[in-house]
N, C-alpha and C positions, 0 to 999 in steps of 0.2 A: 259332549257334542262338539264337533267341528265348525265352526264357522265358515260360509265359501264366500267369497266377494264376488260378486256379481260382476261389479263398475269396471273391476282389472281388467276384465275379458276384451275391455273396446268397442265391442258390437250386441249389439239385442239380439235376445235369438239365440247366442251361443252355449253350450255348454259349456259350466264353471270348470276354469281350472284347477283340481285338488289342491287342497293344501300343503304344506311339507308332514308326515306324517298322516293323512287322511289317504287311507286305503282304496281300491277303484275294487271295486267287483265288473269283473268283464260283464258287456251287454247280454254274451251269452248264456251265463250262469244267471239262471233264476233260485232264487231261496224262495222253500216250501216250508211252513211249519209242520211241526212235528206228526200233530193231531193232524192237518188237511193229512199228511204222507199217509198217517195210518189209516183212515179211512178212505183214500185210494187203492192201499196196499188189500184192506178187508173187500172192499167191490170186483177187484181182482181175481182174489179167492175165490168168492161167491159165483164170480162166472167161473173161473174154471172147474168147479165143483158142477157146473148147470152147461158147462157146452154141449152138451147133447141137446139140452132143452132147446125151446123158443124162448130167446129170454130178448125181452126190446131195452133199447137204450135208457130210458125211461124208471124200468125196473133198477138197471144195473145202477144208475144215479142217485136214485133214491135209499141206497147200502152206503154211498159214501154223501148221503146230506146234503148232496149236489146237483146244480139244474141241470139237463141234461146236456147241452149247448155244452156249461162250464166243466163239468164230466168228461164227457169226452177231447177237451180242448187239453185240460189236466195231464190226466191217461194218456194223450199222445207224448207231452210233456218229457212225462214224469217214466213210460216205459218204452217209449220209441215207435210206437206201435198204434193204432187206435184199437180199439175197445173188439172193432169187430173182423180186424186184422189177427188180433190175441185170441180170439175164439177160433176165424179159420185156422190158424196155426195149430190150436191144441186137434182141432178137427180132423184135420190130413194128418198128423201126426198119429192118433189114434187109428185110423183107418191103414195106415202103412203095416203097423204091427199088427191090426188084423187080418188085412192082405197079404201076410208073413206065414201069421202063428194058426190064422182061422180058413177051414174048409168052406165058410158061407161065401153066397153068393157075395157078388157085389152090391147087386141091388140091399141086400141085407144088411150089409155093414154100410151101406150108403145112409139108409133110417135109421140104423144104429149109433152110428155118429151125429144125428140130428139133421140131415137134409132131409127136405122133405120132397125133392126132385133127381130121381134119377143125371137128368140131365146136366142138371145145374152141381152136382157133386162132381159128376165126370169132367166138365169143365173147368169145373177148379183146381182139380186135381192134378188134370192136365197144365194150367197154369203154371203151378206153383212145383210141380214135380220133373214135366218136360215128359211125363208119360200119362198114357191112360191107365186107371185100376186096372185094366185084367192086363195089357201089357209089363203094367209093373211085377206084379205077381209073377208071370212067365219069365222076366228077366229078371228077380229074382231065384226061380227055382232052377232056373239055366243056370245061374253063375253060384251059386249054393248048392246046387245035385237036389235041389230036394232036401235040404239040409234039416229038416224040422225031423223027417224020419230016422237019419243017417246020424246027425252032429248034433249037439244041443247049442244052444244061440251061443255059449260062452266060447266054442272054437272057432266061431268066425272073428276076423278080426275086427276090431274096434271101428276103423272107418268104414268097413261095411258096412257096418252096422249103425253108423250117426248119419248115414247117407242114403241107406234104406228104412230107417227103423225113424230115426231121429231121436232129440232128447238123450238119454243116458243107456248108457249099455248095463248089461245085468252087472257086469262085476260092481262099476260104480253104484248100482240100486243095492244090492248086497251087504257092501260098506257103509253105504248112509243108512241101512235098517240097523244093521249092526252094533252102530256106535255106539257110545254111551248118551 
């Protein structure tokens, strides 16, 4: 253990100046232990397993041992995102490849992804996308001909596809089943 001299500093209040040899971990870099990451990492899973569902903060904290306040303060932390940021994200995400792949309505795939408001899905969607679901879908099939009857997903290109689809393209899901 390092010793810091308080007295050197000159002033109260200050922060100690390292020693020669005493490391600074920037303010920025917080260290997590191992076990807090992994039971972050498990509550994670467990929503993305459950976005469809109603699942409250509450739930989700109590998968990683945590209040919910400090759960969520973590989970922003630790994935950039809050908890319920992470969910809309898998939400729209899902709902794009059914407005691709799927003939249902929207209302349909609106409850299928877990909203329970027409409105309030369309809203978001529009947020986070810059379109509405049935506009989306139309420019899609505008700029793909219809591509689900004509092409199978792998000849569109890549970026069309992380930009309508989002998440991984078939070839990369292919390769990750694939591997050893």
């Amino acid at each position: 253990m390092v010793r810091v001299d308080y007295a050197e500093n000159g002033k109260e209040g200050m922060r100690p100046r390292p020693q020669p040899g005493q490391e600074r971990i920037p303010s920025c870099v917080r260290l997590f232990d191992p076990a807090t990451l992994a039971r972050l990492c498990r509550a994670r899973d467990w929503l993305g397993d459950r976005f469809h569902e109603r699942v409250s903060l509450a739930d989700s904290a109590c998968q990683a041992y945590l209040s919910p306040f400090y759960f969520s303060r973590l989970f922003t932390e630790v994935f950039g995102e809050t908890p319920h940021e992470f969910v809309t994200r898998l939400r729209i995400a899902r709902a794009k490849r059914l407005l691709l792949s799927d003939h249902s309505s929207v209302t349909d795939i609106c409850f299928e992804v877990g909203y329970e408001s027409l409105g309030s899905f369309s809203t978001r969607f529009h947020t986070l996308t810059g379109l509405s679901p049935a506009a989306f879908r139309r420019e899609a099939h505008r700029l793909f001909g219809g591509f689900r009857s004509r092409w199978p997903l792998y000849y569109v290109p890549a970026c069309y596809q992380r930009f309508y689809v989002g998440g991984e393209t078939p070839q990369e899901s292919r390769s990750a089943t694939s591997a050893p």
